[in-house]
C-alpha atoms as one frame of an Amber mdcrd trajectory, in Angstrom:
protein
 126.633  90.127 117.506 124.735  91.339 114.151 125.301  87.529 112.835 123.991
  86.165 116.022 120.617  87.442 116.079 120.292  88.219 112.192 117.004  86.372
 110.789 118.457  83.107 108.379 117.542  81.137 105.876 115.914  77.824 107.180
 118.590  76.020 104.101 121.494  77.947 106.437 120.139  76.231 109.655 122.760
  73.862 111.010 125.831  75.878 109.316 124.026  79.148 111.650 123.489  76.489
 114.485 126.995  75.590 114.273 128.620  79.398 113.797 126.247  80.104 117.089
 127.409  77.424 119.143 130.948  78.416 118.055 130.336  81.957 119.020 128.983
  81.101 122.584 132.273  79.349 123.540 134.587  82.090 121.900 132.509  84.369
 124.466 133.246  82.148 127.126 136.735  81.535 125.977 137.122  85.602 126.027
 135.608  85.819 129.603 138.538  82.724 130.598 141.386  84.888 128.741 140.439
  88.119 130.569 140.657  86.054 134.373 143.743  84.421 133.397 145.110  87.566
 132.554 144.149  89.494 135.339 145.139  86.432 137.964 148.326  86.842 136.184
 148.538  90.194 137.116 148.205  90.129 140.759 151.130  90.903 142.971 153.117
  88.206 145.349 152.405  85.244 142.388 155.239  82.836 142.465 156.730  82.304
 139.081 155.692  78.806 139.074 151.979  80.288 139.576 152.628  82.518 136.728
 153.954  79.601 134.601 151.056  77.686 135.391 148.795  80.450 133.855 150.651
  80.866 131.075 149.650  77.243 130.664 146.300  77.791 131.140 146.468  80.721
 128.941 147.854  78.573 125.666 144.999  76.207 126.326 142.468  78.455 126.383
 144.373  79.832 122.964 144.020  76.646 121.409 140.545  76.083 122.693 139.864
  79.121 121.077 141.301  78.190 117.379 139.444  74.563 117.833 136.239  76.429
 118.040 136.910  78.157 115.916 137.289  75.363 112.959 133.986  74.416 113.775
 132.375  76.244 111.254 134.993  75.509 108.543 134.999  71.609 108.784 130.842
  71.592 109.038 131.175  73.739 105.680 134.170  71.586 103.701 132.213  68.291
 105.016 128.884  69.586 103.446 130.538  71.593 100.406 133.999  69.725 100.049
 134.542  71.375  96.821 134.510  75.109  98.225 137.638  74.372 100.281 141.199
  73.908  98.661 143.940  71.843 100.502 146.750  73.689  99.651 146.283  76.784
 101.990 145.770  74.132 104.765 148.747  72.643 103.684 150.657  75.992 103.478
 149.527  76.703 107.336 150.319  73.417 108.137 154.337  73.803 106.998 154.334
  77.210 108.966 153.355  75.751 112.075 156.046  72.803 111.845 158.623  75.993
 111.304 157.077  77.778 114.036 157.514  74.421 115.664 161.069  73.864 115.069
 162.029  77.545 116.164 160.028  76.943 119.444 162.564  73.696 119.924 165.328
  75.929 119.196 164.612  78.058 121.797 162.969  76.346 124.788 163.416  72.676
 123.881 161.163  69.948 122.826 159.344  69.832 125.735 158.107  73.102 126.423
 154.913  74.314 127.291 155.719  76.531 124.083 155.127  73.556 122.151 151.373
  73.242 122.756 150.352  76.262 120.516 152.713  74.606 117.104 151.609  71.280
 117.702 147.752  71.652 117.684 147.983  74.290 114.830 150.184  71.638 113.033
 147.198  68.903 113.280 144.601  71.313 112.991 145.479  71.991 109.225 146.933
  69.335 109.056 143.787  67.170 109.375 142.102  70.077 107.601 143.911  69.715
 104.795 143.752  65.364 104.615 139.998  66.117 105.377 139.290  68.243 102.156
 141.448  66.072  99.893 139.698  63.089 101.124 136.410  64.519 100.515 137.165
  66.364  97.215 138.126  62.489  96.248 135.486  60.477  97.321 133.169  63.281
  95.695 134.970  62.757  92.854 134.704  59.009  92.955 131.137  58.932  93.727
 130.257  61.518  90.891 132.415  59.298  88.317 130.227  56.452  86.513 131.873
  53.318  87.028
């Protein structure tokens, strides 16, 4: 909350705008979690109902982690050369592992699979982003 209504610098204004925004929907995102959770709490649900807000609840999770790269790709696309691919890269392998031990255990086509496969791209296409950037930086600063 301190970050949200700290005074900026006017130079910080869309990387604020953009950590705000981000905020606001992790708030809402919170207020979605806690409702799921409680729904899932209730007495007399079906397991299918509970499934079905267990699904709900892993896209509200990965809702959450989109938001929150909203920040971090409005910073690497402004300031390319302040991000490094190979954490990105790092996250991205962990992910496919978590993703092959979710096949193990519930199969290809679980629900499980949603939380693995959007971390996958989301590093993923962090990581292609930065290299691609920290390139065509590199390109454009190089006299040809």
């Amino acid at each position: 909350f301190v970050f949200f209504f700290k005074k900026h610098d006017e130079a910080d204004g869309n990387e604020v705008r953009v950590a705000k925004f981000a905020f606001l929907i992790d708030i809402g995102l919170t207020v979605a979690y806690i409702t799921v959770a409680r729904a899932a709490e209730q007495q007399g649900i079906s397991p299918n109902e509970r499934m079905s807000l267990v699904g709900i609840f892993l896209i509200i999770s990965n809702a959450s982690t989109v938001v929150s790269f909203l920040p971090i790709l409005h910073g690497a696309w402004h300031k390319p050369e302040k991000e490094h691919p190979l954490p990105w890269t790092i996250w991205t392998c962990a992910y496919a592992l978590l993703g092959c031990t979710t096949i193990a255990e519930y199969g290809v086509d679980s629900l499980y699979m949603l939380y693995p496969v959007s971390n996958i791209l989301l590093h993923g296409l962090m990581a292609l982003i930065v290299t691609a950037l920290q390139v065509l930086g590199k390109k454009a600063a190089t006299p040809s």
